[in-house]
Legacy VTK file of the C-alpha trace (Angstrom):
# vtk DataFile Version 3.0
C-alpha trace
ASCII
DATASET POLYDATA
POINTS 64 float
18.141 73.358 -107.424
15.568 74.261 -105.188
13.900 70.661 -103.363
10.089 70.549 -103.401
8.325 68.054 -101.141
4.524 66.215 -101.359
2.290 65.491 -98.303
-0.652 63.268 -98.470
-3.157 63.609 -95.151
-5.558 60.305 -95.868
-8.997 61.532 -95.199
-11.637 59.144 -94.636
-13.886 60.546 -97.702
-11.349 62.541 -99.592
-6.977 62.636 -99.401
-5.710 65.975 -99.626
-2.361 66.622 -101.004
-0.209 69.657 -100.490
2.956 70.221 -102.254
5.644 72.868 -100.898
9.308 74.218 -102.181
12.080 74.546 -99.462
10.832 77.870 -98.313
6.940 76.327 -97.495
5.694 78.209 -100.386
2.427 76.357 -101.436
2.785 74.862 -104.970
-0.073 72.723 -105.001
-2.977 72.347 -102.516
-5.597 70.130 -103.829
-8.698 67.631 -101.983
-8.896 64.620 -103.996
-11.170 61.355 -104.614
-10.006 58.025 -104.308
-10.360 57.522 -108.093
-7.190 56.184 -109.813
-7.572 58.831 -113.230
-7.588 61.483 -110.694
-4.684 59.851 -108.922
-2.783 59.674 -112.482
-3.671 63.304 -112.798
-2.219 64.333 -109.444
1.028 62.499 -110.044
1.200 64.324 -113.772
0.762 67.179 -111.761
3.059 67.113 -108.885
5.531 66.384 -111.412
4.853 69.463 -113.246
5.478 71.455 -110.091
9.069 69.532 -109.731
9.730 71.025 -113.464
8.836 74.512 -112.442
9.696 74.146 -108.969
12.544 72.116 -108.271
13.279 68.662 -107.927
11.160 66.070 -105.933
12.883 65.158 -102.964
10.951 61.550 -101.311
10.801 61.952 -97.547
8.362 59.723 -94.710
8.627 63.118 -92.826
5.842 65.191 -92.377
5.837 68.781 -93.725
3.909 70.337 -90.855
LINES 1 65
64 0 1 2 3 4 5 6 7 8 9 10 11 12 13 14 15 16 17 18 19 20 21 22 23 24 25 26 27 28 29 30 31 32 33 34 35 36 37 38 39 40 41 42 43 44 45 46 47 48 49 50 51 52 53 54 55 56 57 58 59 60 61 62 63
């Protein structure tokens, strides 16, 4: 199963979020507000790239 991994660079105005599978494909590059709906979306979201993607793998290391 191929891993997929989420990076969060904390802006001061607005987070952006990247996700990428294990060959640094781009599955999800999105700005975002510091709103928790949008926050709830992202996470629905991520997880919707896991189910197409692969599966999440957690990691404190940076993808870049």
């Amino acid at each position: 199963m191929t891993k997929i991994r989420a990076g969060v660079d904390i802006g001061k105005m607005h987070p952006h979020v990247v996700v990428v599978n294990e060959e640094g494909e781009w599955l999800l590059s999105r700005r975002i507000e510091k709103d928790e709906t949008e926050l709830l979306a992202l996470i629905g979201d991520i997880r919707r790239c896991a189910v197409i993607g692969g599966a999440l793998q957690p990691s404190e290391t940076p993808v870049c």
